[in-house]
Structures are given as structure tokens and as C-alpha cells.
N, C-alpha and C positions, 0 to 999 in steps of 0.2 A: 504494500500500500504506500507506505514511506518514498520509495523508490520513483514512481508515479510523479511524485513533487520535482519541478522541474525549477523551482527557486531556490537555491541554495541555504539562503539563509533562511526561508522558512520553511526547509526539511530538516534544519540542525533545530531549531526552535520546538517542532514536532517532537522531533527527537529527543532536547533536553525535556520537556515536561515530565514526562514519567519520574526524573530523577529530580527534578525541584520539587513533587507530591514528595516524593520518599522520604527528601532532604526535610522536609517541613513536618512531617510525621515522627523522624526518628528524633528531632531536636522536640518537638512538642512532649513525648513521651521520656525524652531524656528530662525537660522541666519540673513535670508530675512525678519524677521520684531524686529529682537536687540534685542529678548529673549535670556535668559540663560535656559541651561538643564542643570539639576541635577542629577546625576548618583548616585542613592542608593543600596547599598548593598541588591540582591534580597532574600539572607536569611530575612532579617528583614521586607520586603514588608507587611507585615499586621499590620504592625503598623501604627497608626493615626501621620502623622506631625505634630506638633503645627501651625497657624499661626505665620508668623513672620513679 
């Protein structure tokens, strides 16, 4: 379906929604029990965190 979209930027747009629901869900749910989320730069995502 995605595919079909012949405007670039609004097949990346399509595209991120699913993950700004998720993002807005996991941080909501992290509020309701006084978790923190950490917003990392997704270029660098395959890197191991340290424990801290």
C-alpha cells in the first residue's frame, strides 16, 4: 500500500506514524508508573549502552 505513494515525503510520514503512536504510548505508560524515557539519537541505535 505504502509503496503506491509516489510522494516521498509523504510515504516517510505514513511511515513514521505507526512509531510516533508507539512512541506516545510507551512514554505515557512509562508516566503512570514514574519511569523516565530516554530519547536517543536513532542514527547511533546499534550501539550497546553501558549499564549505568
Amino acid at each position: 500500500m505504502i509503496r503506491r505513494v509516489w510522494d516521498r515525503r509523504l510515504r516517510h510520514r505514513i511511515y513514521q506514524a505507526g512509531f510516533r503512536g508507539l512512541q506516545r504510548a510507551i512514554e505515557e505508560k512509562a508516566r503512570e508508573y514514574g519511569a523516565s524515557v530516554v530519547h536517543v539519537n536513532p542514527k547511533e541505535h546499534l550501539q550497546v549502552m553501558p549499564n549505568s
